[in-house]
N, C-alpha and C positions, 0 to 999 in steps of 0.2 A: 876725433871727428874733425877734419879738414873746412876750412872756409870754402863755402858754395858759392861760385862762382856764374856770372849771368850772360853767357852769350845771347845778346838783342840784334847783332844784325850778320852774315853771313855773305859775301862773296862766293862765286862760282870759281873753283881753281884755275888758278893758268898755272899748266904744266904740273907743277906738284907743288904749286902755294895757293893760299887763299889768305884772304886780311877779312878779318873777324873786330867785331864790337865786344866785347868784352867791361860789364863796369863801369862802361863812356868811352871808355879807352881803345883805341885803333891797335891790332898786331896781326902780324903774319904768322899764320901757319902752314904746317907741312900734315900730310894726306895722313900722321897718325895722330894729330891733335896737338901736336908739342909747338911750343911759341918757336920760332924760328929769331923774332925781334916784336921787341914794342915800339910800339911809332910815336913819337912823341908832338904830333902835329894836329894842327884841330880840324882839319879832313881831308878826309883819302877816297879817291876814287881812281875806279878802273878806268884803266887808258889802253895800251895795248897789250897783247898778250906776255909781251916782256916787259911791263912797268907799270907801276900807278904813278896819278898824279895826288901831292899831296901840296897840302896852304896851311902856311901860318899865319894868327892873326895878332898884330899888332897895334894895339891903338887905334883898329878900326883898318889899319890898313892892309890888307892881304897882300902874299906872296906867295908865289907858287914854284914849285919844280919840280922832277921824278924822282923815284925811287924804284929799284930793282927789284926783284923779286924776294931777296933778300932783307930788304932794306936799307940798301946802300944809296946814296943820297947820288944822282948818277946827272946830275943838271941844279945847279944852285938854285936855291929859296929867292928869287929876284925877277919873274915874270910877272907883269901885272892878270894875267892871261892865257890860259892853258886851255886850249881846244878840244875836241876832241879827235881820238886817232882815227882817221878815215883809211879802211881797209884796201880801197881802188887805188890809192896812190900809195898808199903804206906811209901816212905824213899824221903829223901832229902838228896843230897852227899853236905858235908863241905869239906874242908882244909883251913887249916893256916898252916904255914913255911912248906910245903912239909909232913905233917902228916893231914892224912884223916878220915873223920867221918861219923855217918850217922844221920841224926833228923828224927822224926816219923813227920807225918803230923801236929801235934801242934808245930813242932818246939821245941819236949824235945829231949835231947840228947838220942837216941838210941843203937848206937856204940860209944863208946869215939872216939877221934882221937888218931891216934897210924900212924906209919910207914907202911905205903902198897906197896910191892915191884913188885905185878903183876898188875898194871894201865898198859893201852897202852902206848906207849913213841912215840914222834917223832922222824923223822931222828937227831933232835938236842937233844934226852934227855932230853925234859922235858914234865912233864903229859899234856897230847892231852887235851882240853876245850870243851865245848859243839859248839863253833863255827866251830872251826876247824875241827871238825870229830864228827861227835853224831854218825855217824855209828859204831864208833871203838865198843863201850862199853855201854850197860845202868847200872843203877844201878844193879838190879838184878845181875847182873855178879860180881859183888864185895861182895855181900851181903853172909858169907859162914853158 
């Protein structure tokens, strides 16, 4: 009798992968169940239909970058900040140290990051995140 195994959280496929919870543990699978890769990161989210975004934590400190469909690490563990993909401009918003950028849906640099000084701010001055206000700003609004 084989060890039973506990899929807790499920993804919708892109194209013929999904990343599955398994155990606590993040992996991708293919449309007949078989692990394709285990993800060794402590969270994975869907970004665009060719990539997740996944974060390491460190010391408290997070970093983020994509991964392929595969699993291939396709943009370094080094953004403070991963956006999400907006489908109308086909972008994903970056920053690291307070300079912002944009990825195309594969996850290639699109806009380098540079200094952007029209983001929304909070009453504390500092750039609003997707949690705290998605209404402020989508990407499109950045994009000149």
């Amino acid at each position: 009798m084989g060890i039973r195994k506990e899929i807790s959280f499920v993804e919708s496929f892109h194209h013929d992968r999904a990343f599955v919870t398994v155990d606590g543990h993040y992996r991708i699978i293919d449309t007949q169940g078989e692990t394709v890769a285990e993800l060794g990161f402590d969270q994975v989210n869907p970004q665009s239909p060719w990539c997740w975004q996944v974060t390491k934590v460190d010391q408290g400190t997070y970093r983020s970058g994509l991964i392929d469909l595969n699993g291939n690490l396709i943009s370094e563990l080094n953004y403070d900040y991963v956006g999400y993909y907006d489908s109308s401009v086909k972008r994903i918003h970056v920053c690291r140290n307070k300079r912002h950028g944009f990825f195309d849906e594969l996850a290639r640099e699109a806009v380098n990051l540079r200094a952007i000084s029209f983001l929304p701010q909070s009453s504390s001055n500092r750039v609003l995140g997707p949690v705290e206000d998605r209404r402020s700003y989508s990407s499109s609004s950045l994009v000149r």
